[in-house]
Chimera marker file (.cmm) of the C-alpha trace (Angstrom):
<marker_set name="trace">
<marker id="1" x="-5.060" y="-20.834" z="8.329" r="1" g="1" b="0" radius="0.5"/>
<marker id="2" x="-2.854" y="-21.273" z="4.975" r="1" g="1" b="0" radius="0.5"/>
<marker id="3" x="-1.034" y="-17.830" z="5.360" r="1" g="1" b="0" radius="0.5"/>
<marker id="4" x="-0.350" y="-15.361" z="3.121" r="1" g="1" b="0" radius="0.5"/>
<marker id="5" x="-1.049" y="-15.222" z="-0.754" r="1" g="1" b="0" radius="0.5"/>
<marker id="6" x="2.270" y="-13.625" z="-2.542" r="1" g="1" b="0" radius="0.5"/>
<marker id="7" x="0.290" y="-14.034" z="-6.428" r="1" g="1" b="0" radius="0.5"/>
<marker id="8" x="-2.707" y="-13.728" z="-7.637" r="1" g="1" b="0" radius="0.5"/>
<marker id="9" x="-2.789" y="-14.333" z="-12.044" r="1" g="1" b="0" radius="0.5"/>
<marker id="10" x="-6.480" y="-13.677" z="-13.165" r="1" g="1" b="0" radius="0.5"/>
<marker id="11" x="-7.074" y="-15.339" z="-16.674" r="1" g="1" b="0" radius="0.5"/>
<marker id="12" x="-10.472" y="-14.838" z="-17.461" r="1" g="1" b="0" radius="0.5"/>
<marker id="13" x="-12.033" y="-13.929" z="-21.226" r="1" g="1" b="0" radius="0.5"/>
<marker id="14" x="-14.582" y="-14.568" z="-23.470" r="1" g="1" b="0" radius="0.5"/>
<marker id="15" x="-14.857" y="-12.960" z="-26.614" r="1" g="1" b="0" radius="0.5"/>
<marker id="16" x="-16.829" y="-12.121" z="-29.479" r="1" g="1" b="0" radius="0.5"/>
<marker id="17" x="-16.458" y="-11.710" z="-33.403" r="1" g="1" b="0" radius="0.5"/>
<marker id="18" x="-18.561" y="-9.387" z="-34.994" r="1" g="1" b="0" radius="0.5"/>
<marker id="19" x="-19.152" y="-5.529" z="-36.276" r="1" g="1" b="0" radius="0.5"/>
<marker id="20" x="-20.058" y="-3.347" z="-33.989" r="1" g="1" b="0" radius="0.5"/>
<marker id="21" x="-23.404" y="-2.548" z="-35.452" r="1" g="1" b="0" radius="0.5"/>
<marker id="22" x="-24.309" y="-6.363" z="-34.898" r="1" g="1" b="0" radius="0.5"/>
<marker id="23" x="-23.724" y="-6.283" z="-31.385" r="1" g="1" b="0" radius="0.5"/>
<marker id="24" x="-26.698" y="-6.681" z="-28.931" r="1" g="1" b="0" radius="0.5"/>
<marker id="25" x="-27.135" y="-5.306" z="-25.243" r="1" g="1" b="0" radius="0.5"/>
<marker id="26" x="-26.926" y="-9.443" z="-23.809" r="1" g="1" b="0" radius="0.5"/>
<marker id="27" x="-23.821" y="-10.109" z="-25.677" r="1" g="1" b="0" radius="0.5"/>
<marker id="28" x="-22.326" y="-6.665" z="-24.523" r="1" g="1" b="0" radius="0.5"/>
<marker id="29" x="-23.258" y="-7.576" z="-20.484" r="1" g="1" b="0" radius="0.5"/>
<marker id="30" x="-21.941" y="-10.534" z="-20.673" r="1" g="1" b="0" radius="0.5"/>
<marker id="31" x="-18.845" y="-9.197" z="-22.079" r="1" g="1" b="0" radius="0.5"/>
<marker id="32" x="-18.134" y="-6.389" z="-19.722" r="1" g="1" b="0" radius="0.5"/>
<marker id="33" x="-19.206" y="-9.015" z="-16.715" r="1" g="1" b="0" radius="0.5"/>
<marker id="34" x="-16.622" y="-11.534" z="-17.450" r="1" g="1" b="0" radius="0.5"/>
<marker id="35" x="-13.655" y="-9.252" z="-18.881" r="1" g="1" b="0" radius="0.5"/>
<marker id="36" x="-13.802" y="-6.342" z="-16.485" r="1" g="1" b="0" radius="0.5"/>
<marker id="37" x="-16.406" y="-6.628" z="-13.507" r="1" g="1" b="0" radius="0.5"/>
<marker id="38" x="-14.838" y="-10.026" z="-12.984" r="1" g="1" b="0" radius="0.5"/>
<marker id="39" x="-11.115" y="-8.509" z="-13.241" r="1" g="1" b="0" radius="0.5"/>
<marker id="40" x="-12.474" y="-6.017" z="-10.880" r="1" g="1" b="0" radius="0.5"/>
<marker id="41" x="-13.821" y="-8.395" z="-8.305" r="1" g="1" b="0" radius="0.5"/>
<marker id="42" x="-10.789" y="-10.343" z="-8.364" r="1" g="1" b="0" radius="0.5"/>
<marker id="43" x="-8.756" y="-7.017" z="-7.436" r="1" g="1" b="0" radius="0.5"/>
<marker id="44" x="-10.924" y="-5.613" z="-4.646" r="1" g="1" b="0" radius="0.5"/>
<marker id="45" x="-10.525" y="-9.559" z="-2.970" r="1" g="1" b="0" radius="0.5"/>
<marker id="46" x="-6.607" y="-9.269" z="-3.488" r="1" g="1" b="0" radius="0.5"/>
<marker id="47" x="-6.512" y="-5.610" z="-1.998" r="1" g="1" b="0" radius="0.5"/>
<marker id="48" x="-8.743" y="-7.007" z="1.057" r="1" g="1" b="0" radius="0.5"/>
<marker id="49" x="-6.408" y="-9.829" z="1.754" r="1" g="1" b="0" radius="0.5"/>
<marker id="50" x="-3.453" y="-7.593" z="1.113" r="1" g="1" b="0" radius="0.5"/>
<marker id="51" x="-2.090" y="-10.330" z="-1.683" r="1" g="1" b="0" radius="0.5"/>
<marker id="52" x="1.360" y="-8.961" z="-2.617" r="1" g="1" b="0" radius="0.5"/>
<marker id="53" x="1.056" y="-8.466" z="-6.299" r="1" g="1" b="0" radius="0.5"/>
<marker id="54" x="-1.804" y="-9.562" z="-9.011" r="1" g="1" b="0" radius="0.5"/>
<marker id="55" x="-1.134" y="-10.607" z="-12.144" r="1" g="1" b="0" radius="0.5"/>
<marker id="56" x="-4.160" y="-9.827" z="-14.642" r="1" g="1" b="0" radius="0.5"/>
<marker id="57" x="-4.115" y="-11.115" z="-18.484" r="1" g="1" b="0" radius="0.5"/>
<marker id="58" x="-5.404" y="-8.825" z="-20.494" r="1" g="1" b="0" radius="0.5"/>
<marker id="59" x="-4.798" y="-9.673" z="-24.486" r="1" g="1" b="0" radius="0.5"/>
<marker id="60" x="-2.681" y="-7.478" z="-27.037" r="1" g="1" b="0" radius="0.5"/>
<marker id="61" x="-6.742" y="-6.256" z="-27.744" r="1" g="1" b="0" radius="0.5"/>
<marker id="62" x="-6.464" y="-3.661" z="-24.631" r="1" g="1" b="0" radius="0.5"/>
<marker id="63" x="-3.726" y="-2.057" z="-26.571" r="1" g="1" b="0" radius="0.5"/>
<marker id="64" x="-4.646" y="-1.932" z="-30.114" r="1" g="1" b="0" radius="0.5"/>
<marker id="65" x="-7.970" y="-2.105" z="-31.871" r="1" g="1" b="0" radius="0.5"/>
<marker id="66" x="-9.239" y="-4.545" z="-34.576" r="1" g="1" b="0" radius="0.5"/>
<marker id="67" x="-11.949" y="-4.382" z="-36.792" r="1" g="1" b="0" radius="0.5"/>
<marker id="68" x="-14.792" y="-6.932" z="-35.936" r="1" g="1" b="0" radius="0.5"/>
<marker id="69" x="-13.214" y="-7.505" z="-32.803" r="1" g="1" b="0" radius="0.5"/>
<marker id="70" x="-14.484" y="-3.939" z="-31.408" r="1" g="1" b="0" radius="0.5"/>
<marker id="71" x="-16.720" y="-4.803" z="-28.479" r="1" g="1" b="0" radius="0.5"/>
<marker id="72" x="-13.774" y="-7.344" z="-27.309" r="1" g="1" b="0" radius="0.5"/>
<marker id="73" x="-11.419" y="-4.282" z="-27.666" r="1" g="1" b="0" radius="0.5"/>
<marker id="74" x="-13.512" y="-2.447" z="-25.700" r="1" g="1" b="0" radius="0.5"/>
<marker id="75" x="-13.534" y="-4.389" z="-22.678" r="1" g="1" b="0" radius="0.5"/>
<marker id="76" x="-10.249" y="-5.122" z="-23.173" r="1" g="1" b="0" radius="0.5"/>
<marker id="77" x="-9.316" y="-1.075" z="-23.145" r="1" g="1" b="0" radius="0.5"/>
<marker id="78" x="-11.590" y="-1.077" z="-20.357" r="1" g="1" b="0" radius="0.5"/>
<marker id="79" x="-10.043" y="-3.229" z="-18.452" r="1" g="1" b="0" radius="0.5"/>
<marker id="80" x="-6.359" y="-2.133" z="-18.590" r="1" g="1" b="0" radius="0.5"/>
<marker id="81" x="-7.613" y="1.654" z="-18.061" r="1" g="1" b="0" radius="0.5"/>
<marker id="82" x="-9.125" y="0.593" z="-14.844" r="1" g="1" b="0" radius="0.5"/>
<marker id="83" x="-6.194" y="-1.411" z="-13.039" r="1" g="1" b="0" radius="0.5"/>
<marker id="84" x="-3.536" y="0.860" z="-14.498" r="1" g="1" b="0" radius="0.5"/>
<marker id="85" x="-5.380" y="3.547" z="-12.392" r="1" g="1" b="0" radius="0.5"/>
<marker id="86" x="-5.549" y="0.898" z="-8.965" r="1" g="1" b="0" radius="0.5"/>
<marker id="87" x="-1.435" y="0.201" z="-9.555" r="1" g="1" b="0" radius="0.5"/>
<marker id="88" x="-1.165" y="4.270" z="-8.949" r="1" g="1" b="0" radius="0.5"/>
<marker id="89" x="-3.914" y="4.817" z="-6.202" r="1" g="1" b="0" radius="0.5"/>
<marker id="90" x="-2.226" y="2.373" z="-4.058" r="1" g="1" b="0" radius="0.5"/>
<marker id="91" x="0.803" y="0.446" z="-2.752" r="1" g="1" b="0" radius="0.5"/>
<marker id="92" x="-0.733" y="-2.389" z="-0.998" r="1" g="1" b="0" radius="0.5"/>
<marker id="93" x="-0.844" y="-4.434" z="-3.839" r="1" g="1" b="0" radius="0.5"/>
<marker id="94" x="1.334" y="-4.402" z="-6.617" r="1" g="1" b="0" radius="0.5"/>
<marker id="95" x="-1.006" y="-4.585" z="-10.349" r="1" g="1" b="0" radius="0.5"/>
<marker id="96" x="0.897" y="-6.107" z="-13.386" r="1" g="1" b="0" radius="0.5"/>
<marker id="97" x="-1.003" y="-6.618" z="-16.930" r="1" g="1" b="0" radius="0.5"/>
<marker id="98" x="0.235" y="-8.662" z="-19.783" r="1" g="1" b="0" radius="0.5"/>
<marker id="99" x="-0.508" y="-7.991" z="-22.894" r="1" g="1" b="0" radius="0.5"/>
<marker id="100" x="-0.693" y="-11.048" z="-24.972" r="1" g="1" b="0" radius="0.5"/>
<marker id="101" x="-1.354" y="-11.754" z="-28.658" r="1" g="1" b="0" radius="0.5"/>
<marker id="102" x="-3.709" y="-14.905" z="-29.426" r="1" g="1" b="0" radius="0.5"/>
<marker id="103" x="-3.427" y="-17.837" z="-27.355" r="1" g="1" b="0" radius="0.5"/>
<marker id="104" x="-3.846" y="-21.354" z="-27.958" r="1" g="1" b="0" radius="0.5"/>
<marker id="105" x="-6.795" y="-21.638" z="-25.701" r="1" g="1" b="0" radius="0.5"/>
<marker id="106" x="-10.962" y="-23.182" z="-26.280" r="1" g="1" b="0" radius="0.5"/>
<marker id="107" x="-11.488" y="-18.881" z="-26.773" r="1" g="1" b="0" radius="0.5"/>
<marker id="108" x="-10.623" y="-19.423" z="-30.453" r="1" g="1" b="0" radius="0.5"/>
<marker id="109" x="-13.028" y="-22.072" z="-31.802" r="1" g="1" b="0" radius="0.5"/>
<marker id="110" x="-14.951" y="-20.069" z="-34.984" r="1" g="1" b="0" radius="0.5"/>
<marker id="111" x="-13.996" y="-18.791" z="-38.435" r="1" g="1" b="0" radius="0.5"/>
<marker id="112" x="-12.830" y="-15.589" z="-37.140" r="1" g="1" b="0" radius="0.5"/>
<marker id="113" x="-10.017" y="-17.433" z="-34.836" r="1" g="1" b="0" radius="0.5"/>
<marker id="114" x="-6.237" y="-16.467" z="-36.078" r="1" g="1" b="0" radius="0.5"/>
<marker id="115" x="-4.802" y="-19.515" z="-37.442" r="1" g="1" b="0" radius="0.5"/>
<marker id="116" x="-2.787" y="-21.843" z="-35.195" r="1" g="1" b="0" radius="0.5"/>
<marker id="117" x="0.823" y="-21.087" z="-36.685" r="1" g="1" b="0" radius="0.5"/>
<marker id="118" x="0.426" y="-17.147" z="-34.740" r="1" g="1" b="0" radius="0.5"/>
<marker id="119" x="-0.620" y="-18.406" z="-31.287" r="1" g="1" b="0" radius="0.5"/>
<marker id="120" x="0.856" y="-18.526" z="-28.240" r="1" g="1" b="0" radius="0.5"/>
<marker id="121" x="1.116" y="-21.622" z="-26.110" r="1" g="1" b="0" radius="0.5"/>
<marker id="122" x="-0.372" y="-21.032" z="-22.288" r="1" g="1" b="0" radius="0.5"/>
<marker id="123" x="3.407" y="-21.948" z="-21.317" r="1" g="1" b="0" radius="0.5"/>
<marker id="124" x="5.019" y="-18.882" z="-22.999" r="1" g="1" b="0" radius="0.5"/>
<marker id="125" x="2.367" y="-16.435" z="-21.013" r="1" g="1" b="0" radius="0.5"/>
<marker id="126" x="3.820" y="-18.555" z="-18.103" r="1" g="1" b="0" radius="0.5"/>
<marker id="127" x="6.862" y="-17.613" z="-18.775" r="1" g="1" b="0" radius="0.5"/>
<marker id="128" x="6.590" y="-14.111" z="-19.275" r="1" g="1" b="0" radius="0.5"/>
<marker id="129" x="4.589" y="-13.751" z="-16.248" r="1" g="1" b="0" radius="0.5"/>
<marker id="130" x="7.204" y="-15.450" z="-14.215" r="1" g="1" b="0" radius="0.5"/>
<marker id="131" x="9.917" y="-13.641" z="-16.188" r="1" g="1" b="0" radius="0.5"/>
<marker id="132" x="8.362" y="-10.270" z="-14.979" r="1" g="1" b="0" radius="0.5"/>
<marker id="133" x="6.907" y="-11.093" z="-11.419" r="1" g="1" b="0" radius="0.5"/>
<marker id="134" x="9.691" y="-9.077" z="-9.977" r="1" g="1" b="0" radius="0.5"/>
<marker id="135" x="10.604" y="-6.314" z="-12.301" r="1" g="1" b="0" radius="0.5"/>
<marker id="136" x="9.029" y="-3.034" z="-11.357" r="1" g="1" b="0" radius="0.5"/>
<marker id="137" x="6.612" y="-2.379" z="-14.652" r="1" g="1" b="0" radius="0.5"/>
<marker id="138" x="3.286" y="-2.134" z="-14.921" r="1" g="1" b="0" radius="0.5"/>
<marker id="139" x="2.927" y="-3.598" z="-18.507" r="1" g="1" b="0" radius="0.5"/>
<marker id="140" x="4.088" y="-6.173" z="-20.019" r="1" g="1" b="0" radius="0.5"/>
<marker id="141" x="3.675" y="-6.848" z="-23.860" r="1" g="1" b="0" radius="0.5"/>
<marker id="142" x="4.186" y="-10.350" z="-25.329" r="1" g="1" b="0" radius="0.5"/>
<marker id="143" x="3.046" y="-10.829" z="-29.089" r="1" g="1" b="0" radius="0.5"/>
<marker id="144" x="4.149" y="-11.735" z="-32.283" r="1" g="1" b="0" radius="0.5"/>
<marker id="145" x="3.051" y="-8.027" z="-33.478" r="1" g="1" b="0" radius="0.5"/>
<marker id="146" x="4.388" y="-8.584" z="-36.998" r="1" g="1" b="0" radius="0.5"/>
<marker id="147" x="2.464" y="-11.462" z="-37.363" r="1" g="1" b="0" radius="0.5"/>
<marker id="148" x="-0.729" y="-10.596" z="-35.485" r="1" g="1" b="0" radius="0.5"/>
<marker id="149" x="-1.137" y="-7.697" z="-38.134" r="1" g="1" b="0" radius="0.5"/>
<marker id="150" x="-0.587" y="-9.048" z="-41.279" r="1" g="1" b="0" radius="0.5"/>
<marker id="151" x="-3.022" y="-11.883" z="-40.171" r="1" g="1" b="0" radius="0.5"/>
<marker id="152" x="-5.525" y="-9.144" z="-39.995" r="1" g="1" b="0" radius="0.5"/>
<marker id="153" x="-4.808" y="-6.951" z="-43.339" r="1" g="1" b="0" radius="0.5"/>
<marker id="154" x="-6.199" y="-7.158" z="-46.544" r="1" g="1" b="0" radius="0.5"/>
<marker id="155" x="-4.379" y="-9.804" z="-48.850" r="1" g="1" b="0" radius="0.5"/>
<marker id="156" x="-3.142" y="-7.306" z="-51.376" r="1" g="1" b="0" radius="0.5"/>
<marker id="157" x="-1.647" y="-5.028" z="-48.842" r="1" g="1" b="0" radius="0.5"/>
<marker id="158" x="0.290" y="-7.665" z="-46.504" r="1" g="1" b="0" radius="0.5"/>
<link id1="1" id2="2" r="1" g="1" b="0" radius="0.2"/>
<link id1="2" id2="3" r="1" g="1" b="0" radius="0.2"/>
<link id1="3" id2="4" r="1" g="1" b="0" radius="0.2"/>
<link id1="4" id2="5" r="1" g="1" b="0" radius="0.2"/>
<link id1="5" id2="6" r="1" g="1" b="0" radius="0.2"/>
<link id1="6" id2="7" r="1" g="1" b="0" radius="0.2"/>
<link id1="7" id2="8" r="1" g="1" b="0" radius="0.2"/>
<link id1="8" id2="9" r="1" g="1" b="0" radius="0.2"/>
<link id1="9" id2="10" r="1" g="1" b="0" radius="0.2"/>
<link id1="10" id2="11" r="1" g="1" b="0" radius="0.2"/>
<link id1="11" id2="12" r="1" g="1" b="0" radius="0.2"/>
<link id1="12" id2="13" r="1" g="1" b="0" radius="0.2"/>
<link id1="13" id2="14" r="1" g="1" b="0" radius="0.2"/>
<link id1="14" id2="15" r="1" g="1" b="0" radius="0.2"/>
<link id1="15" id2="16" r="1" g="1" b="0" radius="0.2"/>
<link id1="16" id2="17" r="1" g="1" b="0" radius="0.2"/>
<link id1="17" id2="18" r="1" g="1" b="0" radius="0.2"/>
<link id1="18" id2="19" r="1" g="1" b="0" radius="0.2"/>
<link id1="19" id2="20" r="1" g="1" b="0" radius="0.2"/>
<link id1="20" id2="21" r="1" g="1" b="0" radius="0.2"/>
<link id1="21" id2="22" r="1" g="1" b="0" radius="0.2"/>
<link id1="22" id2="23" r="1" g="1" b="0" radius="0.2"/>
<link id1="23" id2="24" r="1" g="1" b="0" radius="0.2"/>
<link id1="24" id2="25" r="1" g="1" b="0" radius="0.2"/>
<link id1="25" id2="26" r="1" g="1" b="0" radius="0.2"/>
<link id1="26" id2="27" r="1" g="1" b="0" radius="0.2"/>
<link id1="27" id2="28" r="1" g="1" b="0" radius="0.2"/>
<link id1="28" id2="29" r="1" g="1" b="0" radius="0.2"/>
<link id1="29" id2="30" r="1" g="1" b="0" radius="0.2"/>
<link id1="30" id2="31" r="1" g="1" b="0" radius="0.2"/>
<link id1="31" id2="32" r="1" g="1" b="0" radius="0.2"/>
<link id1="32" id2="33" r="1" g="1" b="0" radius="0.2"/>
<link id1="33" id2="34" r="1" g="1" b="0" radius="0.2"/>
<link id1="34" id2="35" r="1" g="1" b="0" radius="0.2"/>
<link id1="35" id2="36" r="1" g="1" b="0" radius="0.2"/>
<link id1="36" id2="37" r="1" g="1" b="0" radius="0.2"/>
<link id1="37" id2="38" r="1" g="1" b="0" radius="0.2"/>
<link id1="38" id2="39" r="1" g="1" b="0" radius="0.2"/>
<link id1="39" id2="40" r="1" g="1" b="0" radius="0.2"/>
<link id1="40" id2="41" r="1" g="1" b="0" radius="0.2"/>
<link id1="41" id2="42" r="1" g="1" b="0" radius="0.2"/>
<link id1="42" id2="43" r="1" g="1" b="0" radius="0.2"/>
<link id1="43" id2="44" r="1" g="1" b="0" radius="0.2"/>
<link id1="44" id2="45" r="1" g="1" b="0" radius="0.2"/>
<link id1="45" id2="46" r="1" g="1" b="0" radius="0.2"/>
<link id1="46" id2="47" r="1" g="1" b="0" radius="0.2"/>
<link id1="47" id2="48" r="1" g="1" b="0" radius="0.2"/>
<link id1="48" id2="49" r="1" g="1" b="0" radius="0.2"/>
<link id1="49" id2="50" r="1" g="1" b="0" radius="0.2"/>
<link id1="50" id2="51" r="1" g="1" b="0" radius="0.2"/>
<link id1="51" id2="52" r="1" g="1" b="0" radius="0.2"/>
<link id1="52" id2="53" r="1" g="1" b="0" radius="0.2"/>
<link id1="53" id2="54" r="1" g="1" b="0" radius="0.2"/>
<link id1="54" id2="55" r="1" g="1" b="0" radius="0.2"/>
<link id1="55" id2="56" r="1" g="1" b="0" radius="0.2"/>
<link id1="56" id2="57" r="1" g="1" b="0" radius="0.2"/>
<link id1="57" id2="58" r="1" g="1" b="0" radius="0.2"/>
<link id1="58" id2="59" r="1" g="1" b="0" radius="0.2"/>
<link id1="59" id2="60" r="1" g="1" b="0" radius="0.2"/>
<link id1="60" id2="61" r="1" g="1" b="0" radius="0.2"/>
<link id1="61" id2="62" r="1" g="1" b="0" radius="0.2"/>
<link id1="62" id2="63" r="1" g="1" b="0" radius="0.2"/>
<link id1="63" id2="64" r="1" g="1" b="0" radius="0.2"/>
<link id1="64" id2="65" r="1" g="1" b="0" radius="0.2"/>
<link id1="65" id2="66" r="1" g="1" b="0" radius="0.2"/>
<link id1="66" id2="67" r="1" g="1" b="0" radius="0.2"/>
<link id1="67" id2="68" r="1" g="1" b="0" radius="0.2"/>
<link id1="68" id2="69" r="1" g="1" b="0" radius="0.2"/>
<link id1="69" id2="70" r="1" g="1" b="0" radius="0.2"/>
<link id1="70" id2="71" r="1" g="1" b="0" radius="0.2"/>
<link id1="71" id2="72" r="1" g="1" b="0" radius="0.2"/>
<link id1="72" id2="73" r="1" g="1" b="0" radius="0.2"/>
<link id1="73" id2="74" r="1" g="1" b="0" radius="0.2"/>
<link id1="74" id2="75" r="1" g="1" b="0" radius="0.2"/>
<link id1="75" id2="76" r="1" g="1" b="0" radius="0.2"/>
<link id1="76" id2="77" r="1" g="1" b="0" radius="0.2"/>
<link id1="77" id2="78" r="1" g="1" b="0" radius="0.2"/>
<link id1="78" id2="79" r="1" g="1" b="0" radius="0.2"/>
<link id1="79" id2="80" r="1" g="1" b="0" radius="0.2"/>
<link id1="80" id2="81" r="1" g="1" b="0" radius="0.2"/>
<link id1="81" id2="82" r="1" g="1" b="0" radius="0.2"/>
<link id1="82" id2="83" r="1" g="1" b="0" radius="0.2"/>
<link id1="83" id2="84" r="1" g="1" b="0" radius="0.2"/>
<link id1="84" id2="85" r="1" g="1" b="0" radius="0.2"/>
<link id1="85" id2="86" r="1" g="1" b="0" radius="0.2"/>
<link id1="86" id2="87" r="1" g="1" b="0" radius="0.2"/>
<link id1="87" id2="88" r="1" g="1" b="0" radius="0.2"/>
<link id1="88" id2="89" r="1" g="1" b="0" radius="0.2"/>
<link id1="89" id2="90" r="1" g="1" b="0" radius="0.2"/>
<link id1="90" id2="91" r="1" g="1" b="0" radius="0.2"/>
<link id1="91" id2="92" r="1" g="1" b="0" radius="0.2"/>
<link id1="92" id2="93" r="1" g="1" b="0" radius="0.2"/>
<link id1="93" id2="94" r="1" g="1" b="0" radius="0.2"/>
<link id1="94" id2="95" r="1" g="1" b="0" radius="0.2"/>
<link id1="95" id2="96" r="1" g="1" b="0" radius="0.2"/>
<link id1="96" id2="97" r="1" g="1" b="0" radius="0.2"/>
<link id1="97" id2="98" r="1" g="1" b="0" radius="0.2"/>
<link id1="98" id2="99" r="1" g="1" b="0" radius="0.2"/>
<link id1="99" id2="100" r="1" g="1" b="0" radius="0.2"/>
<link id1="100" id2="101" r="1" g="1" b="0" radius="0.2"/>
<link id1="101" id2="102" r="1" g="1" b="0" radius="0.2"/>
<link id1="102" id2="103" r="1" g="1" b="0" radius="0.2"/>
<link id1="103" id2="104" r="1" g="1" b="0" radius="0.2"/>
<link id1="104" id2="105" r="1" g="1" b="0" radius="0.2"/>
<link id1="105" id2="106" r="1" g="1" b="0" radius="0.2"/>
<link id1="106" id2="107" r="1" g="1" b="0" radius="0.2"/>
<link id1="107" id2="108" r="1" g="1" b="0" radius="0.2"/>
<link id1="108" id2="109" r="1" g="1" b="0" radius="0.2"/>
<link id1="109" id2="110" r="1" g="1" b="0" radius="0.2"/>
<link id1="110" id2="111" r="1" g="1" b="0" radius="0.2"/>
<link id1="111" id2="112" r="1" g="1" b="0" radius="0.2"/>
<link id1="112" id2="113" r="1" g="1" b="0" radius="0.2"/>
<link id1="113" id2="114" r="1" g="1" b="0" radius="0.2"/>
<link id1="114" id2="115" r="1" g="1" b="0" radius="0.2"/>
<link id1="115" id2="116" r="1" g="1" b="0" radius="0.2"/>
<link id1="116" id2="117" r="1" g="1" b="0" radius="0.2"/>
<link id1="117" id2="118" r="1" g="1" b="0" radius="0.2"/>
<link id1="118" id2="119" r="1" g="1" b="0" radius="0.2"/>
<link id1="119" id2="120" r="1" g="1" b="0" radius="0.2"/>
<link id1="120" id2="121" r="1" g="1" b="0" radius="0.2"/>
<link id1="121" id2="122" r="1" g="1" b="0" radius="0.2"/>
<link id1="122" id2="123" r="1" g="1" b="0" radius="0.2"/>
<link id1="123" id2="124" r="1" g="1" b="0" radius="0.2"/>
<link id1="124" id2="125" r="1" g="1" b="0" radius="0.2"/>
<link id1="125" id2="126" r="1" g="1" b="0" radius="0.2"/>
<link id1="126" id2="127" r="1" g="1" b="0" radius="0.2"/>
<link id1="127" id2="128" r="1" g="1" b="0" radius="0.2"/>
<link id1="128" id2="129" r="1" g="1" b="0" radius="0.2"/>
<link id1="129" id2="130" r="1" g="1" b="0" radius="0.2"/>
<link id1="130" id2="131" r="1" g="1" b="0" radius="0.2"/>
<link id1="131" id2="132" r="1" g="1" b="0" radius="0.2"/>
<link id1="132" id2="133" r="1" g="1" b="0" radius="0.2"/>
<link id1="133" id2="134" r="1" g="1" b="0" radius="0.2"/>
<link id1="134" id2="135" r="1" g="1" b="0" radius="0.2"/>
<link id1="135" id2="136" r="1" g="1" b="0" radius="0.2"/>
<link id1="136" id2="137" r="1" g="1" b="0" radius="0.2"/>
<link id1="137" id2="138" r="1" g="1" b="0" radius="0.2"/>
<link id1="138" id2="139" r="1" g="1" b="0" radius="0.2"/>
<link id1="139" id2="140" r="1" g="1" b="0" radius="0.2"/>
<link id1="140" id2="141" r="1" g="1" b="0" radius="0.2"/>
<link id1="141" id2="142" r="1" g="1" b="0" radius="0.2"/>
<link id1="142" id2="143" r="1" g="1" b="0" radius="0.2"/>
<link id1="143" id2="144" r="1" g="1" b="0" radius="0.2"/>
<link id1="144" id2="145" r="1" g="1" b="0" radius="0.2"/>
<link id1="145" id2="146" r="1" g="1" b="0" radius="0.2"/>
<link id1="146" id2="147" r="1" g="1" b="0" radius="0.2"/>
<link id1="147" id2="148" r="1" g="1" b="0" radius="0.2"/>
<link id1="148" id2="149" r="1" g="1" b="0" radius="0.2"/>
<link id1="149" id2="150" r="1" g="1" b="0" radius="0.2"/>
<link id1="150" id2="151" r="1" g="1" b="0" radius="0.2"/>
<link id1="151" id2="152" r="1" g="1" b="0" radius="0.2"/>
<link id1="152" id2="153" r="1" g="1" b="0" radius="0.2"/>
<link id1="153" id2="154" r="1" g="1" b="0" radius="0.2"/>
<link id1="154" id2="155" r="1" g="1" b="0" radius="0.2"/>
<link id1="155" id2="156" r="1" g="1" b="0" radius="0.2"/>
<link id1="156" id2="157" r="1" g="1" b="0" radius="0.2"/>
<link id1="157" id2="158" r="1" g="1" b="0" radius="0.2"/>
</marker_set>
């Protein structure tokens, strides 16, 4: 009725602060439902309706690990294991993740949230994302490392 669907960007998270002794079996579901059953469900509708290329946001946290952050990390590592593995089953659809460091978004709101200064704006992951729509990689990182990581060291080490 509308035609075809060239993009599909999937920006979906929630997140959770604590150490991974703390974490409870609700808290965990809920985790892996939104960040990688969700991602999942979004890919098996794009591969159905033969959508050119999808566009997943994954966060700098599918890369790297960071303390207190594990169970986010996890689903995070989850979830860029399993599309990296659809981009090279297939070539119906073409799979792109980006990487991103904090962004100014309503998922920061407690102590544990990097301070504003580091984040992102959702216009810069716009920009990447268009930026990299039609360059053949798989990945693409976008993240003020430098300042990601000494937000998360100890003072007398940054």
């Amino acid at each position: 009725r509308y035609g075809t669907v060239d993009y599909v960007v999937n920006c979906v998270g929630q997140w959770v602060t604590g150490d991974v002794h703390t974490l409870d079996s609700e808290t965990w579901n809920r985790l892996v439902s939104v960040n990688v059953t969700g991602a999942l469900e979004m890919y098996r509708e794009a591969y159905q309706y033969e959508v050119d290329t999808i566009v997943t946001i994954s966060s700098v946290a599918g890369k790297l690990t960071f303390p207190r952050l594990g169970a986010y990390c996890a689903t995070k590592h989850a979830l860029t294991s399993l599309l990296s593995a659809a981009a090279k089953e297939q070539n119906q659809v073409t799979v792109k993740l980006v990487h991103p460091g904090p962004v100014r978004t309503s998922l920061f709101h407690n102590e544990d949230s990097p301070p504003t200064w580091l984040m992102l704006s959702p216009d810069n992951i716009a920009e990447v994302i268009e930026a990299h729509l039609f360059r053949n990689t798989l990945t693409v990182w976008w993240v003020r490392l430098k300042n990601f990581l000494r937000h998360l060291l100890p003072p007398s080490i940054r």
